[in-house]
Every structure is written in structure tokens, then in C-alpha cells.
N, C-alpha and C positions, 0 to 999 in steps of 0.2 A: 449325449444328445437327449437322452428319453429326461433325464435329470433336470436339465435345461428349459424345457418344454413343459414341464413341469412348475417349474421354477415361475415361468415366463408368465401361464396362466395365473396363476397364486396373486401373481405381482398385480397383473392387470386386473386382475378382478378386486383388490384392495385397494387400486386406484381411483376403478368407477367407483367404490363403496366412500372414498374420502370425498372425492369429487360432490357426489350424491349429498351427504352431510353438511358441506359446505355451500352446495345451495340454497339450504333452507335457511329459515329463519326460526331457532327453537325460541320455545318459552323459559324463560327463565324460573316460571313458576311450575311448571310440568317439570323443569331440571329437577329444582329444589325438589321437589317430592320424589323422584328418583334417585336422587344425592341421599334422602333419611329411609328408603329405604334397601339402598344395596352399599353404601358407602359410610357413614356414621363409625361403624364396627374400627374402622383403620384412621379413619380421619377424622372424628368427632362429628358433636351435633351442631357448630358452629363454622366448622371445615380447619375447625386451628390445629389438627393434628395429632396424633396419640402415636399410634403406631406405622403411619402414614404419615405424611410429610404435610403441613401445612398448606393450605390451597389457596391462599387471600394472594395474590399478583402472578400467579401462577399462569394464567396469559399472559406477563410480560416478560416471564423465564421463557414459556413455550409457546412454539405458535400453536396456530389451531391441528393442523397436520398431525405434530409432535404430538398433543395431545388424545387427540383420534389413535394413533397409532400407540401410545402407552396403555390408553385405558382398554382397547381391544387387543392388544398383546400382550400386556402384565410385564412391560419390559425388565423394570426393575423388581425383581423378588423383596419381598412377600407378596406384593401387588398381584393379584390373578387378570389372568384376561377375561373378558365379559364379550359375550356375541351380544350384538345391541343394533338395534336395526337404526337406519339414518336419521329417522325421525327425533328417535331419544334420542341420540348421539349427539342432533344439533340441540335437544333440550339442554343436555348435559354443558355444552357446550357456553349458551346461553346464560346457564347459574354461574360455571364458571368465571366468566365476564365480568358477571353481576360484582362480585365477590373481590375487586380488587379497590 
């Protein structure tokens, strides 16, 4: 039960935090400079890829959710997860977009 309860909050609280994200409207150019300065190292300076996977249509593989939820969990390894508050989240989100 304590597990669960647990579980429950965790859950909810990265709910309201996708929810929150997906209300704004990011900058695509506040992304962009967030993208060359914590993401480059994996993905290039272009987003074409090195050690990270290629980001050009990558909203059309993932939704926005999917996304929020990779970059804040590091779901797939080497990928880390990043605490990012909603604002840059939807910046991030924003360049993303741009990029297809």
C-alpha cells in the first residue's frame, strides 16, 4: 500500500508537470539555445546525430508527452534525464517542432 501511494504521487505530480508544458507556447529560439547548450555533446550541432539519435522529424515518431517524458527520464540509455522546468521544456519542445 505505502509502495502504491507512492507510486500514485510520483505519477500525479508528472502529470500536472506534462500538462503544465503542454500549455505553453515555447520559443523555438530560447529551445535552440538550450538544445547548443545541454544537447550538441549527443546530438550534434545541427540535431543530425553523433551519439544520440537524429532529431529532424522526431515529432512525427513522438508525441509531445513521449517526448517530455524521454528527455526528463533518459529513458533510452546513454540518454540522461534533465530536471527542466515547464517553461524550457515547452522551449525545448518548440525547437523540436521547428526541426522537422
Amino acid at each position: 500500500m505505502i509502495c502504491f501511494s507512492i507510486f500514485f504521487v510520483t505519477h500525479n505530480e508528472n502529470n500536472r508537470y506534462i500538462i503544465e508544458t503542454l500549455e505553453l507556447n515555447g520559443s523555438a529560439e530560447e529551445g535552440d539555445a538550450l538544445f547548443k547548450i545541454n544537447c550538441v555533446g549527443c546530438h550534434g550541432i545541427t540535431a543530425r546525430g553523433l551519439v544520440g539519435p537524429d532529431l529532424h522529424s522526431i515529432t512525427q515518431r513522438l508525441n509531445d508527452k513521449e517526448i517530455i517524458k524521454q528527455v526528463t527520464g533518459g529513458l533510452t540509455p546513454p540518454m540522461p534525464s534533465f530536471e527542466i522546468d515547464p517553461v524550457n521544456m515547452s522551449n525545448i519542445l518548440k525547437y523540436l517542432h521547428s526541426l522537422e
